[in-house]
MDTraj code that builds the backbone (N, CA, C; nanometers):
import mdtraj as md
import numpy as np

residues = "UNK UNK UNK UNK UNK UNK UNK UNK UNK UNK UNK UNK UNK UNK UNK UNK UNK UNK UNK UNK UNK UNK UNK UNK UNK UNK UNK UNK UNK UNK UNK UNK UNK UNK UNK UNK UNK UNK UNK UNK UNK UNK UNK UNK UNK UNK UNK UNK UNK UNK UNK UNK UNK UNK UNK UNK UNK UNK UNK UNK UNK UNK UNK UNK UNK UNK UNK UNK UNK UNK UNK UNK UNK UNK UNK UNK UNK UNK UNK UNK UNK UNK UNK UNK UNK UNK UNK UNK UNK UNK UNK UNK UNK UNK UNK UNK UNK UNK UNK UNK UNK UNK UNK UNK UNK UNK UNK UNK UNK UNK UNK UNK UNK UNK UNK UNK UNK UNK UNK UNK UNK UNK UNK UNK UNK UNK UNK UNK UNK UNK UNK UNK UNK UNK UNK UNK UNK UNK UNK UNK UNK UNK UNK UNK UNK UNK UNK UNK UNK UNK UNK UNK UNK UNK UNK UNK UNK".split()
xyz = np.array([
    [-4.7757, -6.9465, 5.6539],
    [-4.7645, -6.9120, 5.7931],
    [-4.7785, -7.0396, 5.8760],
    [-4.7204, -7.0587, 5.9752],
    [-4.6876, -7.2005, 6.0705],
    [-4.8176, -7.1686, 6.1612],
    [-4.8781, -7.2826, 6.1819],
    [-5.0028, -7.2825, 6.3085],
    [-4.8941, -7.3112, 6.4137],
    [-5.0169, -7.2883, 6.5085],
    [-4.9454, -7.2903, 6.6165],
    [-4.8727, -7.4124, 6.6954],
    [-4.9140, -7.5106, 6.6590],
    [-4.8306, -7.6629, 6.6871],
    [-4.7027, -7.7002, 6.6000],
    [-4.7111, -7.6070, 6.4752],
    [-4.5653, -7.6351, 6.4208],
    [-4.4352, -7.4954, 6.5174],
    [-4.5166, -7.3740, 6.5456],
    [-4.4458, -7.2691, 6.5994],
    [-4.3573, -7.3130, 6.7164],
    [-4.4615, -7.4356, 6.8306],
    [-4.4417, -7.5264, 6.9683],
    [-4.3264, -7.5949, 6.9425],
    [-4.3112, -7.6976, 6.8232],
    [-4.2423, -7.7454, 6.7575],
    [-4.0714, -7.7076, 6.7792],
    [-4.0933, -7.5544, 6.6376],
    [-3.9953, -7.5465, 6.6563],
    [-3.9071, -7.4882, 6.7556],
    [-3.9759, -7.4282, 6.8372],
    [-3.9344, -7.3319, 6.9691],
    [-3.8585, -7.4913, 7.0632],
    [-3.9237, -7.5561, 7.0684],
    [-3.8662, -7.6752, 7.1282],
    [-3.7093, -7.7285, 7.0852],
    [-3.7088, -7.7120, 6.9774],
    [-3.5811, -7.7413, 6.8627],
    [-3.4872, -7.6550, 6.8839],
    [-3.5569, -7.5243, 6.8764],
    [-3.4678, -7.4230, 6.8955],
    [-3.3993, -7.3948, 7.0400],
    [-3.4744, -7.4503, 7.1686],
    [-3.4464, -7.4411, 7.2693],
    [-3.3008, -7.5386, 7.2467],
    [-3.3506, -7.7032, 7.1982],
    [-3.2258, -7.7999, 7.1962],
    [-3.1153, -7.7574, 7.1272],
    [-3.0980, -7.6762, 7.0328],
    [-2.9963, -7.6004, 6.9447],
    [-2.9546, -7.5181, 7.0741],
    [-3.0090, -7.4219, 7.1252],
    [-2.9092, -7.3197, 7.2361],
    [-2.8451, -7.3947, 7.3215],
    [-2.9393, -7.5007, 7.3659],
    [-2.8500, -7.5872, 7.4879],
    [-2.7615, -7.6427, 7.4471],
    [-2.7477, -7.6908, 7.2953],
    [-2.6420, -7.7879, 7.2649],
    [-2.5291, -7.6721, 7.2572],
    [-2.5148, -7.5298, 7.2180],
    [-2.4536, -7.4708, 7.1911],
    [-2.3765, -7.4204, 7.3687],
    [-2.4450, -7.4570, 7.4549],
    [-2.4306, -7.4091, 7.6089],
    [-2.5223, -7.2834, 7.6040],
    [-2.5829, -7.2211, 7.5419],
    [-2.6528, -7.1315, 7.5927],
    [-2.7728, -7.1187, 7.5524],
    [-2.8816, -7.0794, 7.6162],
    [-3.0083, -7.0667, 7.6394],
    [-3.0973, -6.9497, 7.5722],
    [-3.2098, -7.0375, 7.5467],
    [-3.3367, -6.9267, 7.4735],
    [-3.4528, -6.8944, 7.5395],
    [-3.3486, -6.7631, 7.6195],
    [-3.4317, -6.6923, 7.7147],
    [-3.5827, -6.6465, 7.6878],
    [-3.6216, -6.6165, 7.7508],
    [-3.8200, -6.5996, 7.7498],
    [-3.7622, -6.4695, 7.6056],
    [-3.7345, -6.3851, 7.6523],
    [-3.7200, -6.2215, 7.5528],
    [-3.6687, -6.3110, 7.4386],
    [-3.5699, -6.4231, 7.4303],
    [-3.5254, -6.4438, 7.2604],
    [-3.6467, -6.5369, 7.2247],
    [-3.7237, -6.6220, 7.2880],
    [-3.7832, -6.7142, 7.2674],
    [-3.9107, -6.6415, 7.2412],
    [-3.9403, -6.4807, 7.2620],
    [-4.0473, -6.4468, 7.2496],
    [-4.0117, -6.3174, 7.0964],
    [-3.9026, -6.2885, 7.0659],
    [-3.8692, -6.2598, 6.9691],
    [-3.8597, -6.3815, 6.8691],
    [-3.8563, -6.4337, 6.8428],
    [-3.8813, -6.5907, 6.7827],
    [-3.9778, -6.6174, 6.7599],
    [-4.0375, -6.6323, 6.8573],
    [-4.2095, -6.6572, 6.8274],
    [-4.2746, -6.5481, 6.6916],
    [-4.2462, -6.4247, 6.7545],
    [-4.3093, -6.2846, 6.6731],
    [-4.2348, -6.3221, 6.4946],
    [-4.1420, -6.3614, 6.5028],
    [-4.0929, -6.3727, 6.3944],
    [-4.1323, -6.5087, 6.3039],
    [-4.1982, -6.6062, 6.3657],
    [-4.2217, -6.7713, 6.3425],
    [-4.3643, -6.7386, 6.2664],
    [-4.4465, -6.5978, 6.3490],
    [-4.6113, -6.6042, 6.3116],
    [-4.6070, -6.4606, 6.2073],
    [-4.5409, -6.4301, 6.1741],
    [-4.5396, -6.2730, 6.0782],
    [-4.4796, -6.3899, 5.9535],
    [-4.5631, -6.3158, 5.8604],
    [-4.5648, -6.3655, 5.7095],
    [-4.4206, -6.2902, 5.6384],
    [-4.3831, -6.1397, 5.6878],
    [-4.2819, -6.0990, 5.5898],
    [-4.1784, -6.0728, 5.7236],
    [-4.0699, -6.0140, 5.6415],
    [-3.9459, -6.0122, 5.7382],
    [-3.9945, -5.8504, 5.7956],
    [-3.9494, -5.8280, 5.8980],
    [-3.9629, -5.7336, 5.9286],
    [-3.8297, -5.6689, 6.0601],
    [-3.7759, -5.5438, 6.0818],
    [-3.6998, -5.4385, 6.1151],
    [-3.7333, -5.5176, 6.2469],
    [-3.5876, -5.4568, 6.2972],
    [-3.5521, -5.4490, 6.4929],
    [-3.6387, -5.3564, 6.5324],
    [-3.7090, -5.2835, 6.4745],
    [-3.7761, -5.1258, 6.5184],
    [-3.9421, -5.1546, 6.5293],
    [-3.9424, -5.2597, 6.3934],
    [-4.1006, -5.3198, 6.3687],
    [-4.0691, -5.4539, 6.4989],
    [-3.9981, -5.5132, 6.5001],
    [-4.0109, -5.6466, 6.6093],
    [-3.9988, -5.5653, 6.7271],
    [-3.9587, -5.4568, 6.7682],
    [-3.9508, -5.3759, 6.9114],
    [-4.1063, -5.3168, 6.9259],
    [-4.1691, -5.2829, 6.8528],
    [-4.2955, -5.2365, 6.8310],
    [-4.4024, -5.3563, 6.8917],
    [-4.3668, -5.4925, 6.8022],
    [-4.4524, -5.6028, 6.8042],
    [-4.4183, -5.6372, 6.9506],
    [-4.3076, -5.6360, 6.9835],
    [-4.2608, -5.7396, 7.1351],
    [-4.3371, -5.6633, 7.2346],
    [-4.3211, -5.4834, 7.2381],
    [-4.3952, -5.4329, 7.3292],
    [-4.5743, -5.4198, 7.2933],
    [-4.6378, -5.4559, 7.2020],
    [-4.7743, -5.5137, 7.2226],
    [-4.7601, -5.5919, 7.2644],
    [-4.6720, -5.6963, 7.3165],
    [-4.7509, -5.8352, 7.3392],
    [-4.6919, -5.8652, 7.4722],
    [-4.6073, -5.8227, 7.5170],
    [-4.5170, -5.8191, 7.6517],
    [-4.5504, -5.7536, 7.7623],
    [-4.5850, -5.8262, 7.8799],
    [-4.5922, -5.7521, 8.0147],
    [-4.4745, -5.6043, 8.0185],
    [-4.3782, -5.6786, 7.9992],
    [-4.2560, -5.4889, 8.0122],
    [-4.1883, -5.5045, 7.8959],
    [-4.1725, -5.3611, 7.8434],
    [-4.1131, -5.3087, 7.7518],
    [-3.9649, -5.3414, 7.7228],
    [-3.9655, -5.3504, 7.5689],
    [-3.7879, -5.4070, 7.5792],
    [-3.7438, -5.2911, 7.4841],
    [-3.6329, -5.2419, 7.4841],
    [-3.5193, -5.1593, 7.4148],
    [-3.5023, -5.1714, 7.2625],
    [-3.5027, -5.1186, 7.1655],
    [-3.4715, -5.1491, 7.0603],
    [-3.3382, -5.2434, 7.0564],
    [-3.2567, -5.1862, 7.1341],
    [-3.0851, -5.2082, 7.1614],
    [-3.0980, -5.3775, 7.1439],
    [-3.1631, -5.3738, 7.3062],
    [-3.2126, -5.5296, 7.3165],
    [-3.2672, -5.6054, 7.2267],
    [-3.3240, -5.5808, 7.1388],
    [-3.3680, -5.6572, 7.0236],
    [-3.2571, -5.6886, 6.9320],
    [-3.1900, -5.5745, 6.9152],
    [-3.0447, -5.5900, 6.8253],
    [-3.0296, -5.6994, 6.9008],
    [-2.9727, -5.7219, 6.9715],
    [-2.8694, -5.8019, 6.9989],
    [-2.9438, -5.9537, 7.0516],
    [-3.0700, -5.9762, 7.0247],
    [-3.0972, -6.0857, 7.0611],
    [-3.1499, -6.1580, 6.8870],
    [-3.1493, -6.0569, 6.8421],
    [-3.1791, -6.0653, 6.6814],
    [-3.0247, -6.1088, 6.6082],
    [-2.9019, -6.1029, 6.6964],
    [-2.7388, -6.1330, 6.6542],
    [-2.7147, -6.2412, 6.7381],
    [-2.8127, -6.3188, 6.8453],
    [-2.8106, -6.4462, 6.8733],
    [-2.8603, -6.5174, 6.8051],
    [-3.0268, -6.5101, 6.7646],
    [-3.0649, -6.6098, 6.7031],
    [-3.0312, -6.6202, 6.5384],
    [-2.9215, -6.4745, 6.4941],
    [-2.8480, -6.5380, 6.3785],
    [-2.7622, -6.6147, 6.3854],
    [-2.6797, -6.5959, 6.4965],
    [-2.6012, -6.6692, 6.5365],
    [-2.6394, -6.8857, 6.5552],
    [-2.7310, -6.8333, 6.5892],
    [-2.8013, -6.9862, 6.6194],
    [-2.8437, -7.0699, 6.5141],
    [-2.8324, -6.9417, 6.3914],
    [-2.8983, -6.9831, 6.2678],
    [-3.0396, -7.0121, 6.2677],
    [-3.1014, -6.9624, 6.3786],
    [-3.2648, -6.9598, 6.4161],
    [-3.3381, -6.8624, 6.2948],
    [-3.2665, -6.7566, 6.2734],
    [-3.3074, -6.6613, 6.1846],
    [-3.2001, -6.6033, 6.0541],
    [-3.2804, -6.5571, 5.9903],
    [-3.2074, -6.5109, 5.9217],
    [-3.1848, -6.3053, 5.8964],
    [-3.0760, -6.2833, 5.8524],
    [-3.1108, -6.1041, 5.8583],
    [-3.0797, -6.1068, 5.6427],
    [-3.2066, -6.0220, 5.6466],
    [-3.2009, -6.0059, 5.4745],
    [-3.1087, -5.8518, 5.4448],
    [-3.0054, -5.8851, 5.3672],
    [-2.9003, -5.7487, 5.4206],
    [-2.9295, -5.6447, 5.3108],
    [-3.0320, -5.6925, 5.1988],
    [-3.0860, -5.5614, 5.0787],
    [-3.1650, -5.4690, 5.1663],
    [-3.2525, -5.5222, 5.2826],
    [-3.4028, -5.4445, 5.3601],
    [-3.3332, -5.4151, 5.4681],
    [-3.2394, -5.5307, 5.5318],
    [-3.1708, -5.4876, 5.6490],
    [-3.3043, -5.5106, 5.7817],
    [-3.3885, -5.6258, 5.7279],
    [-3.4267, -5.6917, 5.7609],
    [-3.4556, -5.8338, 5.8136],
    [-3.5355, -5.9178, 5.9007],
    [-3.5217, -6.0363, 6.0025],
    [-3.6223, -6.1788, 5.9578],
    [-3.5934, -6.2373, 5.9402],
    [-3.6798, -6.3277, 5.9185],
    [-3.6429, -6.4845, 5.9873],
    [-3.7949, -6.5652, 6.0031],
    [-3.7703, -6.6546, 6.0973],
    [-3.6726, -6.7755, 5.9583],
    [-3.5835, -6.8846, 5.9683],
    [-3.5760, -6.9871, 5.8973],
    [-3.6936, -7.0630, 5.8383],
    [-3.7302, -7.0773, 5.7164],
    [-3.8684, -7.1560, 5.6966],
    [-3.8431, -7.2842, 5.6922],
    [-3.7305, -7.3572, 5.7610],
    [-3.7238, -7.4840, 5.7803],
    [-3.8330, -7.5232, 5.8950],
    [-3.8634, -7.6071, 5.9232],
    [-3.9289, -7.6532, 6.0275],
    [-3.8676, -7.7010, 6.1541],
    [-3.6851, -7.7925, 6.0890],
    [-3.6455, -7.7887, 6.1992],
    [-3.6050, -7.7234, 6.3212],
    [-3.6242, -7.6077, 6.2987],
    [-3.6206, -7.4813, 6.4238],
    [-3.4189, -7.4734, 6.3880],
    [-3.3810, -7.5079, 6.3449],
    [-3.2252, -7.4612, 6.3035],
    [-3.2206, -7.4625, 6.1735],
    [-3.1616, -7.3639, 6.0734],
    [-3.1210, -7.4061, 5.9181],
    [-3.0243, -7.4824, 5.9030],
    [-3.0262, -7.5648, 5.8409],
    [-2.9204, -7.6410, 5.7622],
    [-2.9274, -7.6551, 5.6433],
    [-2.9538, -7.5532, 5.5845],
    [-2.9160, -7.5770, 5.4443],
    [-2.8127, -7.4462, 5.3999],
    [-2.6691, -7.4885, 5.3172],
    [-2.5685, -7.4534, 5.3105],
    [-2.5719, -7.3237, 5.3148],
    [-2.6954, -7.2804, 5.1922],
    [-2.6406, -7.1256, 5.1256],
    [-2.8237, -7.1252, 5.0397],
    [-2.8862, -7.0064, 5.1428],
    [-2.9701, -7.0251, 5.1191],
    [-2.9999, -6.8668, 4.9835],
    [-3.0971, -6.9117, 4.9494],
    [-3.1863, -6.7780, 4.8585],
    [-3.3011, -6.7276, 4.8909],
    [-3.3135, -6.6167, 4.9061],
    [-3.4244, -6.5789, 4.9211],
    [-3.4847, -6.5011, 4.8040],
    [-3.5988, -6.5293, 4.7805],
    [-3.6908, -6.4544, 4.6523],
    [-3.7833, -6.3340, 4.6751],
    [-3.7054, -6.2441, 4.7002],
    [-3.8200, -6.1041, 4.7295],
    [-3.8778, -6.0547, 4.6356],
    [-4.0089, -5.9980, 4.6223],
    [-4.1294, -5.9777, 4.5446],
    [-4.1094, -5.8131, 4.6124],
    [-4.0705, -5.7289, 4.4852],
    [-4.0584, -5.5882, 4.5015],
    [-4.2306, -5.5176, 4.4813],
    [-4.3288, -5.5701, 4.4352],
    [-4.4459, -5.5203, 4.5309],
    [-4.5097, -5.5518, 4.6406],
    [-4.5137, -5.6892, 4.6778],
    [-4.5791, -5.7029, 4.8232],
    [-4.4927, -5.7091, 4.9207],
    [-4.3303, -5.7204, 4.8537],
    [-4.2556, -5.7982, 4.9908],
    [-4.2484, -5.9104, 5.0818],
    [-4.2925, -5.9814, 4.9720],
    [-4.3141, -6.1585, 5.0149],
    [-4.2170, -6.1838, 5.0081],
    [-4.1269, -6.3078, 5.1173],
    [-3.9906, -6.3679, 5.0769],
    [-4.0423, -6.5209, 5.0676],
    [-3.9624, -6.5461, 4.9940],
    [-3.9422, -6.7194, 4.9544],
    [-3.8413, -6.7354, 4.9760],
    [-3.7940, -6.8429, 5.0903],
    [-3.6575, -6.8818, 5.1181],
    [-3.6563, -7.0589, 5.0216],
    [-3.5782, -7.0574, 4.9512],
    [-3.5475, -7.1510, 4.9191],
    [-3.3519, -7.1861, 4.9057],
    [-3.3024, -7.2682, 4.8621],
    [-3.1308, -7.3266, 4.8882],
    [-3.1366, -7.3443, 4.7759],
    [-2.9654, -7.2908, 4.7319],
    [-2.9126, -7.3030, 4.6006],
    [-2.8602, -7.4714, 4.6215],
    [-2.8179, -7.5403, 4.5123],
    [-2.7860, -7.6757, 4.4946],
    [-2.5804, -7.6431, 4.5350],
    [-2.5788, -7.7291, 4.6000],
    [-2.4417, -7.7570, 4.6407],
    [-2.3482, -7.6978, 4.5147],
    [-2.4018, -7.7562, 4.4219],
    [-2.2715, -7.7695, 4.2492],
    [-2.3242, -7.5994, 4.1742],
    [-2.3930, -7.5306, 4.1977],
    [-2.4008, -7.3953, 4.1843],
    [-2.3251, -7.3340, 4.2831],
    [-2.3378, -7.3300, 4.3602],
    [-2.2518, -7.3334, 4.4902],
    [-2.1097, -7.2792, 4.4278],
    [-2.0879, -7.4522, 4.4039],
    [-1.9750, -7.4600, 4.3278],
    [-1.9029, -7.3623, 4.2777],
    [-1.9730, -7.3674, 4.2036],
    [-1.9648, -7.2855, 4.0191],
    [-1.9480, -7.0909, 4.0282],
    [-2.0391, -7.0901, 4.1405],
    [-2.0035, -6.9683, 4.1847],
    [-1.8926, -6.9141, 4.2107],
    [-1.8354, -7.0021, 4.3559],
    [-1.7175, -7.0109, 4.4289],
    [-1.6414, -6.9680, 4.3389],
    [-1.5840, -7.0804, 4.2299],
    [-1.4785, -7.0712, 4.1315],
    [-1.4822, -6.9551, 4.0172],
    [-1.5959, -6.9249, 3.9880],
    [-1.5834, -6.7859, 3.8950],
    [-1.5822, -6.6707, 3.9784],
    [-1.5802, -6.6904, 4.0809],
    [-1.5671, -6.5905, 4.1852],
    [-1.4039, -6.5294, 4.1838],
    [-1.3539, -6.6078, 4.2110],
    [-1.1936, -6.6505, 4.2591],
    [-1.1393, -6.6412, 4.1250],
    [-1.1742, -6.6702, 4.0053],
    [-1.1077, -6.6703, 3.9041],
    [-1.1315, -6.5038, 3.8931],
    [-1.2116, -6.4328, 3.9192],
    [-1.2318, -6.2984, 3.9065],
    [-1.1385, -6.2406, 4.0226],
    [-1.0772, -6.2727, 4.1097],
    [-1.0094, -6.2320, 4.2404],
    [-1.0967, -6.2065, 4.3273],
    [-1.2060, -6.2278, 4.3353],
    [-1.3218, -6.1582, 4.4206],
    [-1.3565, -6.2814, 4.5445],
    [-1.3154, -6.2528, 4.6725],
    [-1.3585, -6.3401, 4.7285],
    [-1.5046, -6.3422, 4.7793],
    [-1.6096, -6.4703, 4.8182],
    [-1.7344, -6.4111, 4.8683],
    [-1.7610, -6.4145, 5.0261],
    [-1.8304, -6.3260, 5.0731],
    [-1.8101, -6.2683, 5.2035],
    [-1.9094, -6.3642, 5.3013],
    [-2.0397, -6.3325, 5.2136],
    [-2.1624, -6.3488, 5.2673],
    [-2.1841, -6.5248, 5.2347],
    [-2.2972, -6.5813, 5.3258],
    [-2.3051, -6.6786, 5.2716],
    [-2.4717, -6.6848, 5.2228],
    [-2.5295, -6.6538, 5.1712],
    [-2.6571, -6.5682, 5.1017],
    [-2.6859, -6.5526, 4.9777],
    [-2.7774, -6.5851, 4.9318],
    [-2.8032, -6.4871, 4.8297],
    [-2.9512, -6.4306, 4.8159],
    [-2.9554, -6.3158, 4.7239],
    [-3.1025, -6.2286, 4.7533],
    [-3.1451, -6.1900, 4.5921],
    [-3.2526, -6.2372, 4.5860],
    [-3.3137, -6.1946, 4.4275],
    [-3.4055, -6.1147, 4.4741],
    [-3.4514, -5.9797, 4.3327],
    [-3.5648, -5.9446, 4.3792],
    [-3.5908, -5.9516, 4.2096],
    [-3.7697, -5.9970, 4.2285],
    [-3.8594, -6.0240, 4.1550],
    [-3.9629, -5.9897, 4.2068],
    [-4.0416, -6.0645, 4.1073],
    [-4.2174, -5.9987, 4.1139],
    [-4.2728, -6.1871, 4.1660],
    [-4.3314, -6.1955, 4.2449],
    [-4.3848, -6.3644, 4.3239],
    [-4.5166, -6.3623, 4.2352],
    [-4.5796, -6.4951, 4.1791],
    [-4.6736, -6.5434, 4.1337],
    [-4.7872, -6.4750, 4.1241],
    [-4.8405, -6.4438, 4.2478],
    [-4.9870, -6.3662, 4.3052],
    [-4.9423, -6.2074, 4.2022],
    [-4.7985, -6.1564, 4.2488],
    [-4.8135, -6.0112, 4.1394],
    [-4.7880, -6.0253, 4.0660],
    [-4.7422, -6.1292, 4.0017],
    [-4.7504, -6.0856, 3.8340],
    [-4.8512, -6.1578, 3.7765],
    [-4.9824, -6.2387, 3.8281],
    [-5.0751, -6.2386, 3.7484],
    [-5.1941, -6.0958, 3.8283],
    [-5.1630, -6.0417, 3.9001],
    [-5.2241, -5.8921, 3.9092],
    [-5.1831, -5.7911, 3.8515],
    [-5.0545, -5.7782, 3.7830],
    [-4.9911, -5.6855, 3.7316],
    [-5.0507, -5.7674, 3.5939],
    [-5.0347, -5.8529, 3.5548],
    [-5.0481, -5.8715, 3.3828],
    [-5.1760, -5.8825, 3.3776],
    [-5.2461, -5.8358, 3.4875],
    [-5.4493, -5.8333, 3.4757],
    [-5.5004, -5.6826, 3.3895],
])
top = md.Topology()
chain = top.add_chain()
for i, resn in enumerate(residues, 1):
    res = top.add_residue(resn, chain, resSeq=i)
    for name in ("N", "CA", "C"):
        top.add_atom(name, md.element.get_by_symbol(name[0]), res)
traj = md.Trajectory(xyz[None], top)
């Protein structure tokens, strides 16, 4: 979980990413951002509509969350996990992802994600057995689910 001087950080970054793009990270996206920078697992437009109205002078719309949750994918600020159909912040630090084609490692008992990036030349390798199959790929993603460190030495206890 990011303290709060790396959260400052990247909100700053992320501000310079909207501007460079011409558009801006309004208080409501910048405060959906935040909620998502300090939560440990990914969590629903329905769970971040829940969280925004604890913490918000006025109430925001589920609707509204959609669609500020399809900016900061857009921004590549976040990411949406499409097995849970769930949101999560980038665990880069630079407040934008740049890394090509990322993975995430979900843990089917606690629901921990690990974002980590496949290597360029897997990448690769994919691509082409892809295409040799006729299958083109859509997404640029990928999603494992496993069991993370902490449960499987509680499960093999």
């Amino acid at each position: 979980m990011m303290n709060q001087g790396q959260i400052g950080q990247v909100i700053q970054q992320a501000k310079q990413t909207c501007r460079n793009s011409g558009r801006g990270l309004t208080e409501k996206r910048q405060r959906v951002l935040e909620i998502l920078l300090k939560t440990e697992g990914p969590m629903s437009a329905y769970e971040l509509t829940d969280a925004y109205n604890r913490i918000a002078p006025a109430p925001i719309m589920a609707m509204s969350v959609y669609r500020i949750l399809v900016f900061l994918e857009s921004m590549k600020l976040i990411h949406r996990l499409h097995s849970a159909n769930k949101y999560m912040a980038c665990t880069q630090l630079s407040g934008h992802c740049d890394h090509p084609f990322p993975l995430f490692l979900i843990c089917t008992l606690c629901q921990k994600v690990e974002e980590t990036s496949v290597p360029t030349n897997l990448v690769r390798l994919l691509t082409q057995n892809t295409k040799k199959s006729g299958f083109l790929i859509a997404g640029s993603q990928l999603e494992m689910n496993g069991l993370c460190n902490q449960c499987q030495s509680t499960s093999s206890s």
